[in-house]
PyMOL Python script that loads the backbone (N, CA, C, O; Angstrom):
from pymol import cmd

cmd.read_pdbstr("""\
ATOM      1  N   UNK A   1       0.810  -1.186   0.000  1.00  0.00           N
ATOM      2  CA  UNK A   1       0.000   0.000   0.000  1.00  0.00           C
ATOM      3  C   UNK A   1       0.860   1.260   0.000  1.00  0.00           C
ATOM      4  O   UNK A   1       0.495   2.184  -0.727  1.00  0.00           O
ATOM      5  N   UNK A   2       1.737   1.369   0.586  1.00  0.00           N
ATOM      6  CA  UNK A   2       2.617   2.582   1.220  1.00  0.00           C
ATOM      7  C   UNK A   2       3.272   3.065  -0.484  1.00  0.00           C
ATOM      8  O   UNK A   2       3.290   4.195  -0.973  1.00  0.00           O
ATOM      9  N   UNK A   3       3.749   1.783  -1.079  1.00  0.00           N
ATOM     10  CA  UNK A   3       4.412   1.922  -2.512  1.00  0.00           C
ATOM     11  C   UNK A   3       3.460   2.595  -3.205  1.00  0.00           C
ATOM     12  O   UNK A   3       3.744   3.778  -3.396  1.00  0.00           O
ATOM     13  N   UNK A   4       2.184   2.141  -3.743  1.00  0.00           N
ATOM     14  CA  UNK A   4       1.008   2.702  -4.171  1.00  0.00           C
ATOM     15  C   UNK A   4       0.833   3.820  -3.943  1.00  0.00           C
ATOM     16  O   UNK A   4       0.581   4.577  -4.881  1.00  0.00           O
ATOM     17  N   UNK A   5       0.899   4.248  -2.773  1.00  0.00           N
ATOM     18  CA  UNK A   5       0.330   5.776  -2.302  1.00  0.00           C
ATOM     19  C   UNK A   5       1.401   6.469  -2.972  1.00  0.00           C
ATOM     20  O   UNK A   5       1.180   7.124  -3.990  1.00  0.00           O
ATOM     21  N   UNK A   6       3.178   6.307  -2.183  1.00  0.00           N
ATOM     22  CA  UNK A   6       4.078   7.212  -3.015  1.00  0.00           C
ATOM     23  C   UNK A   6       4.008   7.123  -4.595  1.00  0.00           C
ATOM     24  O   UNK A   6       4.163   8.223  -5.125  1.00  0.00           O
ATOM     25  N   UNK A   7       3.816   6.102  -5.442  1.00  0.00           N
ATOM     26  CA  UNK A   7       3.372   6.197  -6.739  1.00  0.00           C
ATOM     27  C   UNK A   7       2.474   7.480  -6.866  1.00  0.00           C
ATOM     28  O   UNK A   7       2.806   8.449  -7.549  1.00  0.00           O
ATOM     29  N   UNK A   8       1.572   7.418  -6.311  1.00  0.00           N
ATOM     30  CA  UNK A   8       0.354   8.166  -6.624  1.00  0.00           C
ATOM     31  C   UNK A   8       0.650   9.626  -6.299  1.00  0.00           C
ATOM     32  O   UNK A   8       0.024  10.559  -6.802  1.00  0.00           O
ATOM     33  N   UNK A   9       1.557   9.749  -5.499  1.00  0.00           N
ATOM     34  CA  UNK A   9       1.415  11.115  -4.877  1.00  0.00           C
ATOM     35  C   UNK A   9       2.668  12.065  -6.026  1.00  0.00           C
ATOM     36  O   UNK A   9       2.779  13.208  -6.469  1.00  0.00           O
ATOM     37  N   UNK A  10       3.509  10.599  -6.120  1.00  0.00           N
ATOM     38  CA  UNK A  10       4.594  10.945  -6.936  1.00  0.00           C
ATOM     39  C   UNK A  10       4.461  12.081  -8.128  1.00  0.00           C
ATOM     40  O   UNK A  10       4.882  13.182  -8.483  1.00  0.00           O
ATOM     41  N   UNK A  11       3.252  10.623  -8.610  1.00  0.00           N
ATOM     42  CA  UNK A  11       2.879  11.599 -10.092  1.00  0.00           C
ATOM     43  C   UNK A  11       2.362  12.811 -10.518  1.00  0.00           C
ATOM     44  O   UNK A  11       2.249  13.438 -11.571  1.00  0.00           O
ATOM     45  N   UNK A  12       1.983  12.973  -8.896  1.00  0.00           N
ATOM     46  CA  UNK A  12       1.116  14.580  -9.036  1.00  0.00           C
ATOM     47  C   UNK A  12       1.492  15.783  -8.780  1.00  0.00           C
ATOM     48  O   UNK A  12       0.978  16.834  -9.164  1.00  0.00           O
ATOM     49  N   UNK A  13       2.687  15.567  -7.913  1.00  0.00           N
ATOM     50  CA  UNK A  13       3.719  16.850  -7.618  1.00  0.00           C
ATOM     51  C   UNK A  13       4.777  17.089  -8.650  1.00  0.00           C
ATOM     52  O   UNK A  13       4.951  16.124  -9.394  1.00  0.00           O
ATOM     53  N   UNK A  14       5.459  18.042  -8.858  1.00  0.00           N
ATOM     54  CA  UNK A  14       6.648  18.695  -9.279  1.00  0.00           C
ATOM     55  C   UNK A  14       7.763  18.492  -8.432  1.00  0.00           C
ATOM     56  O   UNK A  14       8.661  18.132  -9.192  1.00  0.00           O
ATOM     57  N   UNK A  15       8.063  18.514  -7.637  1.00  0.00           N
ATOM     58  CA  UNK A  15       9.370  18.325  -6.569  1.00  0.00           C
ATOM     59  C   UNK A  15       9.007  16.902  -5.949  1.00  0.00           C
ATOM     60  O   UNK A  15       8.080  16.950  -5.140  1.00  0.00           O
ATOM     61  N   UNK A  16       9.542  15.691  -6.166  1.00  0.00           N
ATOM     62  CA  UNK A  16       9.097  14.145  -6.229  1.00  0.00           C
ATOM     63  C   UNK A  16      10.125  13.817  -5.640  1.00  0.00           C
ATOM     64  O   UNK A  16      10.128  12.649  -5.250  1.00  0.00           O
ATOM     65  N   UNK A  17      11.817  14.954  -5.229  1.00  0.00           N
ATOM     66  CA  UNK A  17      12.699  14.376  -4.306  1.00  0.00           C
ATOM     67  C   UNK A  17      11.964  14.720  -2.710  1.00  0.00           C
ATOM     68  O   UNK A  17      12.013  13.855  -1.836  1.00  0.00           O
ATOM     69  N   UNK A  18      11.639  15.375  -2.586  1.00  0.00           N
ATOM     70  CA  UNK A  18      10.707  15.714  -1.133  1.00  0.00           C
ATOM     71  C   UNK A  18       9.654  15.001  -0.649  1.00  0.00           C
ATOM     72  O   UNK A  18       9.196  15.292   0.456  1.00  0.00           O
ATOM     73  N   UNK A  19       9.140  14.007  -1.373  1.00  0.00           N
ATOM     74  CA  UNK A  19       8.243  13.216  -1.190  1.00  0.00           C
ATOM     75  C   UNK A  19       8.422  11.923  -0.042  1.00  0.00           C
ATOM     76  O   UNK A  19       9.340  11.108   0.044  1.00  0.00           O
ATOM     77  N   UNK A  20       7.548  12.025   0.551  1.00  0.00           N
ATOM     78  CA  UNK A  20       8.275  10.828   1.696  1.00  0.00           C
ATOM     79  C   UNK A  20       6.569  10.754   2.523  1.00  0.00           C
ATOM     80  O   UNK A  20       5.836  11.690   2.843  1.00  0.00           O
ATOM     81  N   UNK A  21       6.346   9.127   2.690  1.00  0.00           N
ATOM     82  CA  UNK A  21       5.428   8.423   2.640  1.00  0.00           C
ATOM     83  C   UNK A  21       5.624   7.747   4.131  1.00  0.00           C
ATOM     84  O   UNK A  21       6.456   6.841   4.094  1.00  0.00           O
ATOM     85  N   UNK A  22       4.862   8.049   5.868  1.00  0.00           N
ATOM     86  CA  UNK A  22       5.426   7.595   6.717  1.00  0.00           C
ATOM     87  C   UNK A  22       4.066   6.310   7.052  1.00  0.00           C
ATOM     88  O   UNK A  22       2.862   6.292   6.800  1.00  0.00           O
ATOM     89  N   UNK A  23       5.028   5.326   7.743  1.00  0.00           N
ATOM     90  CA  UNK A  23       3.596   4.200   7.594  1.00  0.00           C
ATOM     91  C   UNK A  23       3.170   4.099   9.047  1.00  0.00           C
ATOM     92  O   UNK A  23       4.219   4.181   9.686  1.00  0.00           O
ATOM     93  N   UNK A  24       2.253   3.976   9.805  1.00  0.00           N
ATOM     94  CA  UNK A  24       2.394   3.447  11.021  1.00  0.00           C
ATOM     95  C   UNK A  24       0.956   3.141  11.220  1.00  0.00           C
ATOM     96  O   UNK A  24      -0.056   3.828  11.084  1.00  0.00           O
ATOM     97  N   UNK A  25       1.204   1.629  11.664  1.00  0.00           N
ATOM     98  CA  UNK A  25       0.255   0.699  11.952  1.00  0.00           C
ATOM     99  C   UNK A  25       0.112   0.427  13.430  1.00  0.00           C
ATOM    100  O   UNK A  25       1.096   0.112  14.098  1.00  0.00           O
ATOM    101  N   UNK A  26      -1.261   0.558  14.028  1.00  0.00           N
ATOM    102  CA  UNK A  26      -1.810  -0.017  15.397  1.00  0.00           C
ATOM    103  C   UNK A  26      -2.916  -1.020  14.980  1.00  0.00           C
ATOM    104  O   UNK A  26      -3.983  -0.737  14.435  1.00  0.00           O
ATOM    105  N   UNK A  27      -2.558  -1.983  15.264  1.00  0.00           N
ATOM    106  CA  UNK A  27      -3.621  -3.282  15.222  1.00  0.00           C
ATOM    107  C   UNK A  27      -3.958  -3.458  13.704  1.00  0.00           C
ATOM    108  O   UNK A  27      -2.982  -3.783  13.028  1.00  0.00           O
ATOM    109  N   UNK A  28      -5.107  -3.314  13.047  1.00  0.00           N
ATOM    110  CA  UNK A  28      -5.506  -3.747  11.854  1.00  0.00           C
ATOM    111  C   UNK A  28      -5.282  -2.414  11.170  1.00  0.00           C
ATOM    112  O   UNK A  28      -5.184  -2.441   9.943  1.00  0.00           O
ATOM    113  N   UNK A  29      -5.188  -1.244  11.802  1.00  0.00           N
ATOM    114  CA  UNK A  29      -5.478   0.476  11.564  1.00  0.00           C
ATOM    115  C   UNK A  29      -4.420   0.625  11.146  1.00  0.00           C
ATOM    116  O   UNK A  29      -3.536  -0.046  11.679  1.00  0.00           O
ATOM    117  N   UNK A  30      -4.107   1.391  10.221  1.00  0.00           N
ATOM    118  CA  UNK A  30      -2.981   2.177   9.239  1.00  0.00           C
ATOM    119  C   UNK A  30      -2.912   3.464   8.884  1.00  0.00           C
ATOM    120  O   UNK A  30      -3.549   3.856   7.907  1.00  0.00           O
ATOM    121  N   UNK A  31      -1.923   4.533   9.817  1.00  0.00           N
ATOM    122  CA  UNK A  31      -2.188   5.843   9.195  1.00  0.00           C
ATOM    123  C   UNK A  31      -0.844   6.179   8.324  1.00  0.00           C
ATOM    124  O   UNK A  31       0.254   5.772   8.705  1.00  0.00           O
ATOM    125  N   UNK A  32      -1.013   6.994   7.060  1.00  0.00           N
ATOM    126  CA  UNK A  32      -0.076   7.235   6.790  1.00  0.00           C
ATOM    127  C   UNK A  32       0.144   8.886   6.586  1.00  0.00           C
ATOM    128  O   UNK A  32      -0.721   9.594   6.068  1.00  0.00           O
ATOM    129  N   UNK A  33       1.210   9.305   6.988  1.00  0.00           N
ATOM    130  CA  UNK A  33       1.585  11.011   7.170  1.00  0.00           C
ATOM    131  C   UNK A  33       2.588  10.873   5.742  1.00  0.00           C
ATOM    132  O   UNK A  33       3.714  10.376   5.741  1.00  0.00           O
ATOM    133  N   UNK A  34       1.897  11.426   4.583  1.00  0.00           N
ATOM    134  CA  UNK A  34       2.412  11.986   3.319  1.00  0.00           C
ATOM    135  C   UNK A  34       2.977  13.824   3.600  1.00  0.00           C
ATOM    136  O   UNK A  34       2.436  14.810   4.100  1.00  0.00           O
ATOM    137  N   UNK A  35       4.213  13.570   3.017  1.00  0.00           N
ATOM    138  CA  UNK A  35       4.751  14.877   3.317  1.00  0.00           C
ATOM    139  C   UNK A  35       5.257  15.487   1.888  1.00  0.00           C
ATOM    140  O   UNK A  35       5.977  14.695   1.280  1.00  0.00           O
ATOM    141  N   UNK A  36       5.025  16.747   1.222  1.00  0.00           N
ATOM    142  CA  UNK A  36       4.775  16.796  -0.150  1.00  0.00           C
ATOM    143  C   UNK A  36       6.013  18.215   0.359  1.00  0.00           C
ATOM    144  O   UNK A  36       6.217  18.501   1.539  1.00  0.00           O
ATOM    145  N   UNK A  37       7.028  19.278  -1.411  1.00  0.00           N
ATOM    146  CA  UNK A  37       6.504  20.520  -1.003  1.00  0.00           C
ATOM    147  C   UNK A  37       5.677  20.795  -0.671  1.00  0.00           C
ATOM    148  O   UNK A  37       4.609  20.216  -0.866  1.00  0.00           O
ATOM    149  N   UNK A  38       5.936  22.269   0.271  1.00  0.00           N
ATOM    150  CA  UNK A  38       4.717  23.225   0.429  1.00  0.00           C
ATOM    151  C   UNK A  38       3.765  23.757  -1.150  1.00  0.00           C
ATOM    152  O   UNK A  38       2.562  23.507  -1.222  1.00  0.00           O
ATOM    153  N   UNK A  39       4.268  24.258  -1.942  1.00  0.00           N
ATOM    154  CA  UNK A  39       4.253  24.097  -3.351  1.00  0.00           C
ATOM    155  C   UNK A  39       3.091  23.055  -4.173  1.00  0.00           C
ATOM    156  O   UNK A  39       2.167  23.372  -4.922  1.00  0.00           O
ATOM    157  N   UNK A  40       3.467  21.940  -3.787  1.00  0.00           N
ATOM    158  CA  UNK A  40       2.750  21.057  -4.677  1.00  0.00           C
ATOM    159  C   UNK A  40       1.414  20.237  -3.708  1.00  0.00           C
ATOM    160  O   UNK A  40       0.731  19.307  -4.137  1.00  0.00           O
ATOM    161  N   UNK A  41       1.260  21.027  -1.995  1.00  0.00           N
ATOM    162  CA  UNK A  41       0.334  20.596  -1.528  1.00  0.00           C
ATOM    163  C   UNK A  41      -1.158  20.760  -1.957  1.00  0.00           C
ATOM    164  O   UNK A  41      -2.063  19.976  -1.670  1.00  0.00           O
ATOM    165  N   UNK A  42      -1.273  21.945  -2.717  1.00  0.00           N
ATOM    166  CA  UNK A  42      -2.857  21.609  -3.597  1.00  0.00           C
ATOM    167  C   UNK A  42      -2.887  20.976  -4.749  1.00  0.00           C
ATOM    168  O   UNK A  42      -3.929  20.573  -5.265  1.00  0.00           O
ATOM    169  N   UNK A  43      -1.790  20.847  -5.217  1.00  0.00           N
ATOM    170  CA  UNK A  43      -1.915  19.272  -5.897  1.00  0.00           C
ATOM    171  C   UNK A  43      -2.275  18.147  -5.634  1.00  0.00           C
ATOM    172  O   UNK A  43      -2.681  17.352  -6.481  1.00  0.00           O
ATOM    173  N   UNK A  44      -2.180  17.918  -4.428  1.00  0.00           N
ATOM    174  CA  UNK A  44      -2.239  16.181  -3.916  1.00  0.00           C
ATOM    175  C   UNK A  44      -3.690  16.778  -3.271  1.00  0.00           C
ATOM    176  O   UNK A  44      -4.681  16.062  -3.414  1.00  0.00           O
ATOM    177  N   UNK A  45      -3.806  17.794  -2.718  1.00  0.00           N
ATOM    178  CA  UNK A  45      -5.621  17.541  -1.808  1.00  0.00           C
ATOM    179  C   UNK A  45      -6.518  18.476  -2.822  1.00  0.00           C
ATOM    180  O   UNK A  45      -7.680  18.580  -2.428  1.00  0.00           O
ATOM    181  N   UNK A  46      -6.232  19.171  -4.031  1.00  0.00           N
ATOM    182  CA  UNK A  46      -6.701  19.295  -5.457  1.00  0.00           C
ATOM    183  C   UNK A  46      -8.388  19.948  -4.669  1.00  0.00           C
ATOM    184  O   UNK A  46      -8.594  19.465  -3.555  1.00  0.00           O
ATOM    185  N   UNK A  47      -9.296  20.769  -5.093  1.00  0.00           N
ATOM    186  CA  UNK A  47     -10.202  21.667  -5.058  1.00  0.00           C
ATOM    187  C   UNK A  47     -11.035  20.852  -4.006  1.00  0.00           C
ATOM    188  O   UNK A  47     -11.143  19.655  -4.273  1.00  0.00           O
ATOM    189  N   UNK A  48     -11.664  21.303  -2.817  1.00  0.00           N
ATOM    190  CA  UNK A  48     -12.549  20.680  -1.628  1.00  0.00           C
ATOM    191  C   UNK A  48     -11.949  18.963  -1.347  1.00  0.00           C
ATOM    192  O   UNK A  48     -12.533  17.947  -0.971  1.00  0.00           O
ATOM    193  N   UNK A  49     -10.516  19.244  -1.736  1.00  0.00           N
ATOM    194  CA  UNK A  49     -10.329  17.837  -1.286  1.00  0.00           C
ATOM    195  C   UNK A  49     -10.247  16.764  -2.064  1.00  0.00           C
ATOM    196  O   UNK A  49      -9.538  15.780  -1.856  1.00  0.00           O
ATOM    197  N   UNK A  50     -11.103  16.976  -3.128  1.00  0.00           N
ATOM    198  CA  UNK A  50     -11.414  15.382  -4.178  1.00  0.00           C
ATOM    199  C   UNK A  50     -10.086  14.940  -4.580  1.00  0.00           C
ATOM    200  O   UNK A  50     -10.155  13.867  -5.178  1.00  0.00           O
ATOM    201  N   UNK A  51      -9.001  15.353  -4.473  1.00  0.00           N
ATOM    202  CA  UNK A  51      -7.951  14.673  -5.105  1.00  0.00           C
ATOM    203  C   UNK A  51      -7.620  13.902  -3.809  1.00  0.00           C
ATOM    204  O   UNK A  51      -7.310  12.715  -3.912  1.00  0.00           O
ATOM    205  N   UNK A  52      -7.662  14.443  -2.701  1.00  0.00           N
ATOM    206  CA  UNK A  52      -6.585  13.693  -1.613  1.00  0.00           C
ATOM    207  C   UNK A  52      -8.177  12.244  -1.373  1.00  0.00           C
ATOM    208  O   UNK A  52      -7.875  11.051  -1.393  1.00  0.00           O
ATOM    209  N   UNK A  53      -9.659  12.677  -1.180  1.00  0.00           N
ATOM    210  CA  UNK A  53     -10.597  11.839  -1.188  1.00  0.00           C
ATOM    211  C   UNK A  53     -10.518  10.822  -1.926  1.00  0.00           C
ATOM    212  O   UNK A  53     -10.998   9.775  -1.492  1.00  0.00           O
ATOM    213  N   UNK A  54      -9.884  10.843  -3.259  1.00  0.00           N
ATOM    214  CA  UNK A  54      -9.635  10.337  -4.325  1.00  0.00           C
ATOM    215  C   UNK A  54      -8.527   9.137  -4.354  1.00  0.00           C
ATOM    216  O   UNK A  54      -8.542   8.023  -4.877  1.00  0.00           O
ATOM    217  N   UNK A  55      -7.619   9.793  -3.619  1.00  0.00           N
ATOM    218  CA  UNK A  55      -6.374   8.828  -3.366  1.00  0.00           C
ATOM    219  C   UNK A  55      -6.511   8.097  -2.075  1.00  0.00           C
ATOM    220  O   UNK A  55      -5.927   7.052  -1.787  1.00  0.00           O
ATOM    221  N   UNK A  56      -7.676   9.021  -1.037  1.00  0.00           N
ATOM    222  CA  UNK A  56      -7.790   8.194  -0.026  1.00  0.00           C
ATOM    223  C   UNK A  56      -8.861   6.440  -0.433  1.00  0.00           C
ATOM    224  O   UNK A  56      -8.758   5.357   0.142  1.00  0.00           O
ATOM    225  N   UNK A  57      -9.440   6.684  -1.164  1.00  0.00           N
ATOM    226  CA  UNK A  57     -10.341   5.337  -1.274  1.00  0.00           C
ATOM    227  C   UNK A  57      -9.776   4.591  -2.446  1.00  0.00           C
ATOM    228  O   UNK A  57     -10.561   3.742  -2.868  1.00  0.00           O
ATOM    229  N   UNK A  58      -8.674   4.664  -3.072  1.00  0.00           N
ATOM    230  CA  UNK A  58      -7.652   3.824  -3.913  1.00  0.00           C
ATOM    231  C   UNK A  58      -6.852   2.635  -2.884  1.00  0.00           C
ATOM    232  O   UNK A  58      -6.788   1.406  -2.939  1.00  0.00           O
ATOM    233  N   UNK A  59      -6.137   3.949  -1.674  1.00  0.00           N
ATOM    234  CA  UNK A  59      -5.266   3.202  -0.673  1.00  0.00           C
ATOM    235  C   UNK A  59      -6.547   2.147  -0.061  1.00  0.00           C
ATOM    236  O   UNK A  59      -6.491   0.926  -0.203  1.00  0.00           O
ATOM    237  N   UNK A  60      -7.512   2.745   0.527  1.00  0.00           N
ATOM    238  CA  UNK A  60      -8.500   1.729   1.135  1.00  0.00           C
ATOM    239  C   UNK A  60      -9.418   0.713   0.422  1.00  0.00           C
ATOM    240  O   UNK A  60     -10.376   0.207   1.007  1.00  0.00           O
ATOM    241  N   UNK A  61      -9.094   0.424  -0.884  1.00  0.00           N
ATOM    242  CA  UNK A  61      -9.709  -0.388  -2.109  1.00  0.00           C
ATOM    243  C   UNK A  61      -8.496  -1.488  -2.026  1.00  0.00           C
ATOM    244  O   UNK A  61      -8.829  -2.629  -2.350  1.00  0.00           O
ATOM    245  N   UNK A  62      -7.061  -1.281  -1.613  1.00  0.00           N
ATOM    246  CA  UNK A  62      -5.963  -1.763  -1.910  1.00  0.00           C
ATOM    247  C   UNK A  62      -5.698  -2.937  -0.285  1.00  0.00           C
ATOM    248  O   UNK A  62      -5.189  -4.056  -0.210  1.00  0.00           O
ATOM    249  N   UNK A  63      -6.366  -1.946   0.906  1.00  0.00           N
ATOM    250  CA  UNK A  63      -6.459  -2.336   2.140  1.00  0.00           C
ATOM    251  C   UNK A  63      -6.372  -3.977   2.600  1.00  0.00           C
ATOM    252  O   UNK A  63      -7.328  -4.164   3.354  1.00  0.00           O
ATOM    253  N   UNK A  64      -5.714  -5.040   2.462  1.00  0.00           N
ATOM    254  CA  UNK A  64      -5.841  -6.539   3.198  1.00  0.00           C
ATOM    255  C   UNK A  64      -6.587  -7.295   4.095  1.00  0.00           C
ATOM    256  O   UNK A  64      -7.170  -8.376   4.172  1.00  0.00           O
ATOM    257  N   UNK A  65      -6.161  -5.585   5.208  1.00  0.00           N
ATOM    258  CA  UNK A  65      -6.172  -6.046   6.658  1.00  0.00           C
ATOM    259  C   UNK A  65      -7.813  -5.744   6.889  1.00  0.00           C
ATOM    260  O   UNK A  65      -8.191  -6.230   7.955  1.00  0.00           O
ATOM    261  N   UNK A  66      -8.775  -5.121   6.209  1.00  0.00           N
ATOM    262  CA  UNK A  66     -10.109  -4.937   6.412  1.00  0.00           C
ATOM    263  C   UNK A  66     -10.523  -4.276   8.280  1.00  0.00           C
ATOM    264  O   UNK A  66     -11.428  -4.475   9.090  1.00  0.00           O
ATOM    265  N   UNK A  67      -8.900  -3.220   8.226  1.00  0.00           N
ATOM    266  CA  UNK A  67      -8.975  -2.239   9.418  1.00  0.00           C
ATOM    267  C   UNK A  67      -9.200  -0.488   8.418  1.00  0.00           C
ATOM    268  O   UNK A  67      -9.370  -0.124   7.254  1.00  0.00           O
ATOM    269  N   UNK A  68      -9.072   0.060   9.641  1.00  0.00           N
ATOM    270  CA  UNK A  68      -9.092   1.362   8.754  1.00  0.00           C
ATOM    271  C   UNK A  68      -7.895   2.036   7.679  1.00  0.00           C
ATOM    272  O   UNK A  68      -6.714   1.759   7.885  1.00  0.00           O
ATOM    273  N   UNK A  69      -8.199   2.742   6.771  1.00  0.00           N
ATOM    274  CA  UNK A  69      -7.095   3.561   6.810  1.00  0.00           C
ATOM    275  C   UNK A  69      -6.874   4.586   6.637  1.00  0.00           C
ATOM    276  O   UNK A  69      -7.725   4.966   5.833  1.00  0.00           O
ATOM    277  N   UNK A  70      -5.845   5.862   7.019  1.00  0.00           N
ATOM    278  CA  UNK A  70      -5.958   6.779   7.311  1.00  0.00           C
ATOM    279  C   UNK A  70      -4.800   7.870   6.871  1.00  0.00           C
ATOM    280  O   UNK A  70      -3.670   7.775   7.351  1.00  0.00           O
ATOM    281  N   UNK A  71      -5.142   8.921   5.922  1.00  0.00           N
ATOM    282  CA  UNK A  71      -3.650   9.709   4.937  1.00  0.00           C
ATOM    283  C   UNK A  71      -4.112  11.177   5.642  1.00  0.00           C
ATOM    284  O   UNK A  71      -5.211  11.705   5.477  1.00  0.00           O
ATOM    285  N   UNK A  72      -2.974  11.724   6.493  1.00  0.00           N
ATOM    286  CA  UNK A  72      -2.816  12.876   6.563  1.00  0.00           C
ATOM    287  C   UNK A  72      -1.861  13.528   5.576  1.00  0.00           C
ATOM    288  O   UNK A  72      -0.772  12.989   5.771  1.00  0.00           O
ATOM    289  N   UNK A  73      -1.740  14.513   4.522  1.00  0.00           N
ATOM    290  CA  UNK A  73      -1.102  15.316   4.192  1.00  0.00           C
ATOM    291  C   UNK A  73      -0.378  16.947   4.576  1.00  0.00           C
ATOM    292  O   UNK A  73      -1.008  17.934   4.955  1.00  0.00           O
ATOM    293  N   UNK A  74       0.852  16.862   4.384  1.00  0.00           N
ATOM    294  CA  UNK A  74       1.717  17.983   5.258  1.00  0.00           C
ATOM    295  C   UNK A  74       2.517  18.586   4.526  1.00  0.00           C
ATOM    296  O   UNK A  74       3.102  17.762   3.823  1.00  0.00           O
ATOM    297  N   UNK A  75       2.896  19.768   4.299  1.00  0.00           N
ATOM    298  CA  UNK A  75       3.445  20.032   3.229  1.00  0.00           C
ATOM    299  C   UNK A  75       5.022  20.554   3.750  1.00  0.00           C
ATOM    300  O   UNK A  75       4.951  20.896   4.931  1.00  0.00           O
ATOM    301  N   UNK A  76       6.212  20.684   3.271  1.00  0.00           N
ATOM    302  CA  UNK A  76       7.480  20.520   4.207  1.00  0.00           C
ATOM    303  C   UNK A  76       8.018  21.962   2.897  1.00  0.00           C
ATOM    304  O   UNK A  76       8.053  21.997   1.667  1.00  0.00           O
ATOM    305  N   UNK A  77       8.356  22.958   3.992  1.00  0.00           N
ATOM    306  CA  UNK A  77       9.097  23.975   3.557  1.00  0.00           C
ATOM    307  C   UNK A  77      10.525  23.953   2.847  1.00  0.00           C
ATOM    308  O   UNK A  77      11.064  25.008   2.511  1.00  0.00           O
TER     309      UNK A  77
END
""", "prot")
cmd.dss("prot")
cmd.show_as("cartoon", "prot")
cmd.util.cbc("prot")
cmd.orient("prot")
């Protein structure tokens, strides 16, 4: 999943060396903290959200463990 997401996030930013995908799992639950430029952060969460909504129910279509899962985005100066 984690590969998938950086794929995904990859393709949508301009600065793709800054990109970094953190995983952390409690029990079946999975959050992951995507850290983008500051720059290319309305790229990845794209107009009311639908892009990051968008990538969020790809990762949870992809999901195994049938726990939650969960993408905060952050954008790194």
């Amino acid at each position: 999943m984690k590969e998938v997401l950086e794929y995904i996030v990859k393709s949508l930013v301009n600065n793709k060396e800054v990109v970094a995908v953190e995983e952390q799992v409690k029990g079946k639950n999975t959050n992951f903290v995507v850290t983008v430029d500051e720059k290319d952060l309305g790229s990845v969460i794209g107009r009311a959200g639908a892009i990051a909504n968008s990538i969020r129910t790809v990762v949870q279509a992809l999901n195994t463990s049938h726990g939650r899962v969960g993408i905060k985005f952050n954008g790194n100066k």
